[in-house]
Structure formats: structure tokens, C-alpha cells
C-alpha positions as CSV (number, residue, x, y, z in Angstrom):
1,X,55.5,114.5,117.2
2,X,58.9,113.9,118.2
3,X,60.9,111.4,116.3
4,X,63.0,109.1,117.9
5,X,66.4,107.6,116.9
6,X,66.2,103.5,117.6
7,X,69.0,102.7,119.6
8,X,71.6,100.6,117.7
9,X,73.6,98.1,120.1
10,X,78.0,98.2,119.7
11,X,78.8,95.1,119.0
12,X,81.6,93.9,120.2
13,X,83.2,92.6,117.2
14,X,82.8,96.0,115.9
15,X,85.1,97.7,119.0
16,X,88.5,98.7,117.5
17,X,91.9,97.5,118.9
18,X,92.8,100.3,121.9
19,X,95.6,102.6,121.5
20,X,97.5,101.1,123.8
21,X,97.3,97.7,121.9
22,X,98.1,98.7,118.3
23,X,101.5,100.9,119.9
24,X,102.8,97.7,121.4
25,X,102.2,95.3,118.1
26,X,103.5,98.4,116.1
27,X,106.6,98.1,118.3
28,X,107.3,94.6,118.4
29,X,106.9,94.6,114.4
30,X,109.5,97.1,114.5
31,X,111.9,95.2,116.8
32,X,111.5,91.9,114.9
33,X,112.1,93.9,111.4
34,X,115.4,95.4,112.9
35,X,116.4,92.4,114.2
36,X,116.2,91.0,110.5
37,X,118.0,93.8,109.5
38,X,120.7,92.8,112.2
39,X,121.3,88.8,111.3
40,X,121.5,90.3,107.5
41,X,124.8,92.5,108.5
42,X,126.0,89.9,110.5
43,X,125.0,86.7,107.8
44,X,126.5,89.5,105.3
45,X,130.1,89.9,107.3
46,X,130.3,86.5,107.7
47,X,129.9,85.2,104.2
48,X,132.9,88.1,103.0
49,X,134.8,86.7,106.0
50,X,134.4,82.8,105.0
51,X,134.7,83.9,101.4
52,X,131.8,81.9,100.4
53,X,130.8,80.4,97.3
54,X,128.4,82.5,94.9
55,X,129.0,85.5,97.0
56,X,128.4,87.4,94.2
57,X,124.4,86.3,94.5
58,X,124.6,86.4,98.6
59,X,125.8,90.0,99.2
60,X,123.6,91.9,97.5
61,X,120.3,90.0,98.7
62,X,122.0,91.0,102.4
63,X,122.3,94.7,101.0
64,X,118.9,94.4,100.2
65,X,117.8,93.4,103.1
66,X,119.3,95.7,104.8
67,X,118.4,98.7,102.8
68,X,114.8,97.6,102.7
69,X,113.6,96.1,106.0
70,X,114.4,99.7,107.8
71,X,112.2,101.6,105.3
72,X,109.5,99.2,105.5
73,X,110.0,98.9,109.4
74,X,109.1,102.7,109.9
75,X,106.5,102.6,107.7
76,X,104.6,100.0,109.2
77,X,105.6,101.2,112.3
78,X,104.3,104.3,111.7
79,X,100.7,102.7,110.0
80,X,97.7,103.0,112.0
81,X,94.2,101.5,111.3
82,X,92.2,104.4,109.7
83,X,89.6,106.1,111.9
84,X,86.3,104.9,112.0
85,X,84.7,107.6,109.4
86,X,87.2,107.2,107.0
87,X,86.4,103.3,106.6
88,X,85.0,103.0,102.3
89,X,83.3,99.7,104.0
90,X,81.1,101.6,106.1
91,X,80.1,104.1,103.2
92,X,78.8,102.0,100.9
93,X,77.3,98.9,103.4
94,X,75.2,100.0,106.2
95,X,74.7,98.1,109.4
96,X,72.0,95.6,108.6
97,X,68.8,96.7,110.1
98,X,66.6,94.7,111.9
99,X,63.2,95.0,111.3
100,X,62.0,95.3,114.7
101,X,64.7,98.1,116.5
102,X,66.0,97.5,119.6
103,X,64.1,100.2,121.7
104,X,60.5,100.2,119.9
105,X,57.7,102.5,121.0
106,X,55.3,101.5,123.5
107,X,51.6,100.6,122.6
108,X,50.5,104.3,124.3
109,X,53.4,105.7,122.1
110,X,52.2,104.4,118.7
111,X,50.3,106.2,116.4
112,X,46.9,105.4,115.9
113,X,45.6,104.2,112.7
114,X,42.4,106.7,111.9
115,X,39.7,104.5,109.7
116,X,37.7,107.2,107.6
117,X,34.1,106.1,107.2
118,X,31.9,108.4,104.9
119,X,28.2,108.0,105.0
């Protein structure tokens, strides 16, 4: 008898983000990150140029800022959602399974319960 593999539906709440889709959030994370980095270089010059009070305390959250932001930028720039097979969730929880599958066998298709009666 040849086994058959019940047809499991794709959601789709289950379909990942296209390629196309994560690249462009990826790069407009980027941009908005740089653009931090930017108004902290400009925010930094402009507190040394007014000679600002507790510049001391200002400057180096700016250098900070500016030290930091690129790093993190490329690295979430760089971070893609990890590949289907390589999800822990789906090792350890299994699609809940119906009880009835999708595709079931046809009545001709069923096996046949054989009632044994001995004399």
C-alpha cells in the first residue's frame, strides 16, 4: 500500500517578508542611523563652537554616538531573518495537526476493517 503525505496548507501568516522587502527596510535603517550619526557631529561642533555649559558631559555622549551608531548601523544592516530550517521554534513546536487532514482518502481508498469470526 502506498502511503500518502496529507497535504499541509501555507498559511499566509507563515510566508516570510520577500527579499526585496527586508533589503529596503535594511536600507532605510541604515540611512536613519547615519543620519543620527550626522546631527551628532553637527549637535557636537556646535556645542564646542557656542562653548556650552557642561560640555564636558555633552561631547563625549556626541563621540559616543558617533562611534557607535555606525557599528551598530552595519550590523543591523547587514542582519537577516534566519532561514526557515534554522528557526529553534519550529524544532521543538510542530504545526498543530488537525485531526482530520486536509486531503483525506476517499471511502474506495480506506482500508477495510476485517472482523475475524471463529466458529
Amino acid at each position: 500500500m502506498v502511503k500518502r503525505q496529507a497535504y499541509q496548507p501555507i498559511l499566509i501568516t507563515d510566508a516570510s517578508r520577500s527579499q526585496n522587502d527586508q533589503l529596503t527596510s535594511r536600507q532605510r535603517r541604515y540611512v536613519l542611523m547615519m543620519g543620527i550619526r550626522v546631527a551628532c557631529i553637527i549637535v557636537g561642533a556646535i556645542l564646542v563652537g557656542a562653548n556650552a555649559p557642561l560640555l564636558w558631559v555633552w561631547l563625549p555622549l556626541c563621540a559616543l554616538g558617533m562611534v557607535l551608531i555606525p557599528w551598530l548601523a552595519v550590523l543591523l544592516a547587514n542582519d537577516r531573518p534566519p532561514k526557515e530550517e534554522h528557526r529553534l521554534a519550529n524544532r521543538f513546536h510542530s504545526r498543530r495537526q488537525d485531526e482530520t487532514p486536509p486531503m483525506s482518502l476517499t471511502a474506495e481508498e480506506r482500508p477495510h476493517k476485517v472482523i475475524d469470526i471463529e466458529p
